[in-house]
Every structure is written in C-alpha cells, then in structure tokens.
N, CA, C and O of each residue as an XYZ file, in Angstrom:
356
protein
N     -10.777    -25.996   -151.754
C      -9.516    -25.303   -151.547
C      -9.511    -24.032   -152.384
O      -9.812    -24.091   -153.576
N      -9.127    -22.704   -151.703
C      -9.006    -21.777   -152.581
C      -7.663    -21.552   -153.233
O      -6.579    -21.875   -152.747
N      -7.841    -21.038   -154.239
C      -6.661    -20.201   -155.383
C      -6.566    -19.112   -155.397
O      -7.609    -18.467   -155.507
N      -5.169    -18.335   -155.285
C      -5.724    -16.969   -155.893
C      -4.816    -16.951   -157.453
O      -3.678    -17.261   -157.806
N      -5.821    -16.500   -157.986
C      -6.183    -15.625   -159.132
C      -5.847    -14.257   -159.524
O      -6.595    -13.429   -159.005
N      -4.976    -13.794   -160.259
C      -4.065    -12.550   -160.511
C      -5.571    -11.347   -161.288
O      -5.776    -12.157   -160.385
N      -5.967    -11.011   -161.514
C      -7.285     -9.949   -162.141
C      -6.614     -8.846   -162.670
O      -6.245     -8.133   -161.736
N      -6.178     -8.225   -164.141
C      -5.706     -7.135   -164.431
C      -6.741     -6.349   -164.904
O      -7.174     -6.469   -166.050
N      -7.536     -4.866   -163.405
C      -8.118     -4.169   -164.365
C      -7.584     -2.541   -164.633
O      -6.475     -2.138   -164.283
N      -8.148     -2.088   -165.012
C      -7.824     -0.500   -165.491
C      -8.555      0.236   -165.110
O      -9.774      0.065   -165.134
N      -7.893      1.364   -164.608
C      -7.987      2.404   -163.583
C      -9.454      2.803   -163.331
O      -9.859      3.054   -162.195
N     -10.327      2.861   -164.551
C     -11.211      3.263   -164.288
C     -12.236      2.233   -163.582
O     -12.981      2.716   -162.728
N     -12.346      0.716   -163.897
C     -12.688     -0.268   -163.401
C     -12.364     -0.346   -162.512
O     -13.320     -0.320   -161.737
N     -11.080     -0.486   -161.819
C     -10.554     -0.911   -160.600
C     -11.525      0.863   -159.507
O     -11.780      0.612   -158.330
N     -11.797      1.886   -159.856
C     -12.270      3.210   -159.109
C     -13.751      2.463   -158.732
O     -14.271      2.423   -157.617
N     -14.372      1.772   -160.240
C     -15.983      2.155   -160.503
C     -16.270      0.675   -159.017
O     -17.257      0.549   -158.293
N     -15.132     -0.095   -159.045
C     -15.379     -1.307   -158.192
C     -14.988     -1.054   -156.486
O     -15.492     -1.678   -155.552
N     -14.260     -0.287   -156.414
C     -14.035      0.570   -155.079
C     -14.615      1.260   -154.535
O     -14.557      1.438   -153.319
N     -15.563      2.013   -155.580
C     -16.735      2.799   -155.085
C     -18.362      1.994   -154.980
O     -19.183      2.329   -154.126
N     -18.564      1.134   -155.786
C     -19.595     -0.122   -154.955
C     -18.700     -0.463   -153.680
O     -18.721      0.294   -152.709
N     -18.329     -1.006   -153.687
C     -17.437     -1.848   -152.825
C     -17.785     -0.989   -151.331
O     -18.146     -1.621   -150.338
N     -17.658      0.245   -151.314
C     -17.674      1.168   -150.218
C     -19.220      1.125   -149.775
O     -19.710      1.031   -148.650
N     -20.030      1.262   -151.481
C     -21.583      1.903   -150.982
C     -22.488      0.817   -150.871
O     -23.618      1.120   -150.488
N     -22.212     -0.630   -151.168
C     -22.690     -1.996   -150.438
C     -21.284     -2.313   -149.091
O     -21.505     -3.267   -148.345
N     -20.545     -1.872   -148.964
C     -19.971     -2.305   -147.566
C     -19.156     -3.819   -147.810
O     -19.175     -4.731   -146.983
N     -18.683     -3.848   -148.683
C     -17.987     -5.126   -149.101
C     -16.774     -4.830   -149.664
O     -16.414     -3.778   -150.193
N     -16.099     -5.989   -149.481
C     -14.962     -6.039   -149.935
C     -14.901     -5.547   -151.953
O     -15.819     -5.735   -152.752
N     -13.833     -5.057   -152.186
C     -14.252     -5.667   -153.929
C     -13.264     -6.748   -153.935
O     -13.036     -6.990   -155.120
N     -12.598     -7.482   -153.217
C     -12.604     -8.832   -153.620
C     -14.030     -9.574   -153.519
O     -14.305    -10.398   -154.391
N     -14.966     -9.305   -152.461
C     -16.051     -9.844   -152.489
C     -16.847     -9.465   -153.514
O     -17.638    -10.358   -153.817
N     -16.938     -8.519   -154.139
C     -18.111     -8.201   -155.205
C     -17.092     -8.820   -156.364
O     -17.911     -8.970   -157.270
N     -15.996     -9.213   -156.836
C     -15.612     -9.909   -157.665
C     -16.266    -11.541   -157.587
O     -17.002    -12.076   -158.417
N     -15.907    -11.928   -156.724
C     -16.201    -13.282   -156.419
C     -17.860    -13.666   -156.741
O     -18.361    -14.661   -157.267
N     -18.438    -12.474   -156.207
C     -20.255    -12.230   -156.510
C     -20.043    -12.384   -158.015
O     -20.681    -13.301   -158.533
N     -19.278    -11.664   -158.791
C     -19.787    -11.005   -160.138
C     -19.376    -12.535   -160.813
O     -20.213    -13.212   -161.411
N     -17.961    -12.963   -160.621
C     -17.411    -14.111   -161.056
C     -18.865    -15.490   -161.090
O     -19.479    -15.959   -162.049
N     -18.975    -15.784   -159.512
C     -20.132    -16.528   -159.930
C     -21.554    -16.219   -160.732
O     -22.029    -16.905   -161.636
N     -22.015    -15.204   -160.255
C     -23.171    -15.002   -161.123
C     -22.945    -15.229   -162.511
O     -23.700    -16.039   -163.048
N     -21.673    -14.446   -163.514
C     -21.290    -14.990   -164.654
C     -21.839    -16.767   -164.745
O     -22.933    -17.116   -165.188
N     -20.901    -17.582   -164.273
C     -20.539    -18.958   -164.240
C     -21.731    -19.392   -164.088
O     -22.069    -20.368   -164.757
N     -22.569    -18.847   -163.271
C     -24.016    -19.477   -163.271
C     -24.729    -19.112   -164.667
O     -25.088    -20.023   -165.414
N     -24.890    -18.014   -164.942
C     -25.745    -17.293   -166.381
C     -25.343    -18.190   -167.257
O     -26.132    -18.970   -167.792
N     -23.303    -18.163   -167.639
C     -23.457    -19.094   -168.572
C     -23.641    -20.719   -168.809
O     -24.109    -21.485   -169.652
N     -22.966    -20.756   -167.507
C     -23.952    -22.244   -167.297
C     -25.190    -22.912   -167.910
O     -25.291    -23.934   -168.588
N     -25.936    -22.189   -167.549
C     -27.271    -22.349   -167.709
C     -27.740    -22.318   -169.317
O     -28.594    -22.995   -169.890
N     -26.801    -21.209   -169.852
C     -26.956    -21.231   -171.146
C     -26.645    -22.198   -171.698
O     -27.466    -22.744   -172.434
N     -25.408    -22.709   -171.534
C     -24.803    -23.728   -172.003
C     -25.729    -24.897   -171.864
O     -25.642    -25.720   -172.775
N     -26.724    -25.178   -170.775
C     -27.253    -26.339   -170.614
C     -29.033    -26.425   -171.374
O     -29.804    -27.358   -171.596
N     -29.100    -24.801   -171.599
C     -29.985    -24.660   -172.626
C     -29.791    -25.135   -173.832
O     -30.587    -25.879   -174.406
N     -28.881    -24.797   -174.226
C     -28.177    -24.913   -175.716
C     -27.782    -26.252   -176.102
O     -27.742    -26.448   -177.317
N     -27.462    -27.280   -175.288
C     -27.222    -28.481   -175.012
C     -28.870    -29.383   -175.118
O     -28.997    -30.219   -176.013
N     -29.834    -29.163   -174.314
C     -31.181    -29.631   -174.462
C     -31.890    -29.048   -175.788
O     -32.741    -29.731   -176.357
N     -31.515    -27.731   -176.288
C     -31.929    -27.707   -177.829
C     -31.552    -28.643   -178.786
O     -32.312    -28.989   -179.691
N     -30.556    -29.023   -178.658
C     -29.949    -29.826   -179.306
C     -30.105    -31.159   -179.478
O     -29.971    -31.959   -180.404
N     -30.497    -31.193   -178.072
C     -31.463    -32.631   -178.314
C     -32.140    -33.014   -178.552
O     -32.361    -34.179   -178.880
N     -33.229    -31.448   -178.412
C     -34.772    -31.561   -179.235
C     -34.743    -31.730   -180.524
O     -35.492    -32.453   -181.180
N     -33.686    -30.920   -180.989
C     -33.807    -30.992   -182.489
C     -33.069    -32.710   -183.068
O     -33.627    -33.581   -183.735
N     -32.185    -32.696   -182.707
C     -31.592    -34.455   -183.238
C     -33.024    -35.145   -182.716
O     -33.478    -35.895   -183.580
N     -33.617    -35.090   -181.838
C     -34.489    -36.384   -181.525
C     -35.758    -35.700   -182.643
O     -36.632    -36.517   -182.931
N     -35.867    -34.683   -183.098
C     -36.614    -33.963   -184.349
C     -36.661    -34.589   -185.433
O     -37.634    -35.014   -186.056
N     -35.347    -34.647   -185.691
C     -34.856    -35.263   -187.082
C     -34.693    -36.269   -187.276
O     -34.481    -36.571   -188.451
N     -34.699    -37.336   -186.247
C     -35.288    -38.931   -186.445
C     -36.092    -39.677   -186.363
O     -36.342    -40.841   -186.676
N     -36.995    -37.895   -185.322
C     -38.520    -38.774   -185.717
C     -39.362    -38.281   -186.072
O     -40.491    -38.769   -186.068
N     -39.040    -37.073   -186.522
C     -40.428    -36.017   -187.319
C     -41.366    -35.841   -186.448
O     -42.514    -35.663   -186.855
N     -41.104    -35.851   -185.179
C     -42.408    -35.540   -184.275
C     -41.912    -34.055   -184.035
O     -40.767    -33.681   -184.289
N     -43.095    -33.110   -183.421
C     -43.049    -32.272   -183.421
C     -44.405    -31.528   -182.388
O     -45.552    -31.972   -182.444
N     -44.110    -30.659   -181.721
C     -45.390    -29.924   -180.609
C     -46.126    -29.036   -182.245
O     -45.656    -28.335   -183.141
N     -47.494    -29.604   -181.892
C     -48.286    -28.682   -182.468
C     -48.561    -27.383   -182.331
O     -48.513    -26.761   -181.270
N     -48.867    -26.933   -183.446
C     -49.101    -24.918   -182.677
C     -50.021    -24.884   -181.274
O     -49.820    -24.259   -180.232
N     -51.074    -25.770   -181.636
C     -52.324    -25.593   -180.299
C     -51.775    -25.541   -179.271
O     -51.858    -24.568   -178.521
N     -50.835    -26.997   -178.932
C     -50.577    -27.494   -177.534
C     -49.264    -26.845   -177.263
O     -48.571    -27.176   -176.301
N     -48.838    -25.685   -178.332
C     -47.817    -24.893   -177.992
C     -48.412    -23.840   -177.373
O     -48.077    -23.342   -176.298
N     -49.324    -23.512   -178.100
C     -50.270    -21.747   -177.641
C     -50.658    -22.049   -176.111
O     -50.501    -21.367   -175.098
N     -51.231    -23.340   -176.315
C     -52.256    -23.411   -174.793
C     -50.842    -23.506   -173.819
O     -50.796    -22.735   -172.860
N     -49.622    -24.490   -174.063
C     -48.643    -24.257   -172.747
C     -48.083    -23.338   -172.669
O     -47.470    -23.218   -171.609
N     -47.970    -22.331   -173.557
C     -47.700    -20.833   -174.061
C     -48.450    -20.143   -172.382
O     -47.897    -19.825   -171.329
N     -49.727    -20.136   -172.762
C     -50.917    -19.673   -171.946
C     -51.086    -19.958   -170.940
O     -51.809    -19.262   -170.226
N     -50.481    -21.107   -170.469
C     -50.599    -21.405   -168.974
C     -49.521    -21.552   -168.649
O     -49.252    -22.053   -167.557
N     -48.698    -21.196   -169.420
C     -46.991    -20.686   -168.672
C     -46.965    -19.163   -168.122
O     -46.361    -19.016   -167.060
N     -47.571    -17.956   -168.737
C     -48.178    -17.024   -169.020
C     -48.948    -16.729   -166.971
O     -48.649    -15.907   -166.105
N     -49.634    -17.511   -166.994
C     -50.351    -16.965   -166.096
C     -50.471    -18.021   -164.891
O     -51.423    -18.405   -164.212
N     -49.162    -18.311   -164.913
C     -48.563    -19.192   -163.909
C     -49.199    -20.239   -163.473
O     -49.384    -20.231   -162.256
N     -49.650    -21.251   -164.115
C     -50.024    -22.323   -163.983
C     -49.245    -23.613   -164.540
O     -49.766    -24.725   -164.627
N     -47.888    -23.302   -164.913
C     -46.831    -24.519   -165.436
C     -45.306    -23.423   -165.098
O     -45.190    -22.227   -164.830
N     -44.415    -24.447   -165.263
C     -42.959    -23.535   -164.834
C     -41.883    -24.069   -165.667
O     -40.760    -23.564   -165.682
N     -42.281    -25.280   -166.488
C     -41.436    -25.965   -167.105
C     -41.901    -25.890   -168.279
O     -43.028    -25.520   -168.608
N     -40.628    -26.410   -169.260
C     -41.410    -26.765   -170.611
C     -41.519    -28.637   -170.524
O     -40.716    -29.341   -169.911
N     -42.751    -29.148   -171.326
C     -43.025    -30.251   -171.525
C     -41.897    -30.956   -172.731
O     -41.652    -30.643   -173.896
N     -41.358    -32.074   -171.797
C     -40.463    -32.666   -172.698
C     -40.990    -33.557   -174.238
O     -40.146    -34.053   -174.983
C-alpha cells in the first residue's frame, strides 16, 4: 500500500531535481523514489555489515581464533583477480 510522504526542499534542490527530471524523462517524484531506495539499500547493507563485524569480533573474543596473515593475503589475492566473491566465514 502506498503513503504519501510530505518532502520539504529548497529552491535550489527542488530546480537541480526538475532539471534531471526533464533530461532522464522522469518524473521527479520518480527520481525521488529512485534516490529514496538506493539510500535504504546502501544503508542497509551497511548496517548488515556492521552487524556481521560484530559478530566476528564477539565470536573473536571467546575464542581467540583468528585468520592468519597468509590465508588472509592468499583470499586477499584471489578475491583480487576474481576467483572468490565472498569473504570466508
């Protein structure tokens, strides 16, 4: 279900978004809605970064385990030259 949402911007914002708006062919309610999610996604993601650090480190500190430099460099290196896409849990 949609909402609307009140947006207060200033003059010069509300021009700089009217003039994309014209030279991609979109609404600027639509390039809001673009900009809105992309935000929500970026920080998202951060947030769920920042959340799995956190776990590395508490599960750190109860068990003193830890990635060695080597098997850091080498997944370093084959992250590098696209042969992995993840980090190893």
């Amino acid at each position: 279900m949609s909402q609307t949402k009140g947006v207060k911007l200033d003059d010069t914002t509300r021009q700089r978004l009217a003039a994309l708006a014209r030279i991609r062919d979109r609404s600027p309610h639509w390039l809001m809605c673009k900009a809105i999610e992309t935000f929500l996604d970026r920080e998202e993601h951060y947030e769920q970064e920042k959340r799995e650090d956190m776990e590395r480190w508490e599960r750190y500190q109860l068990t003193g385990v830890a990635v060695p430099h080597e098997k850091a460099a080498a997944w370093m290196e084959n992250l590098a030259q696209g042969k992995v896409t993840s980090c190893p849990t």
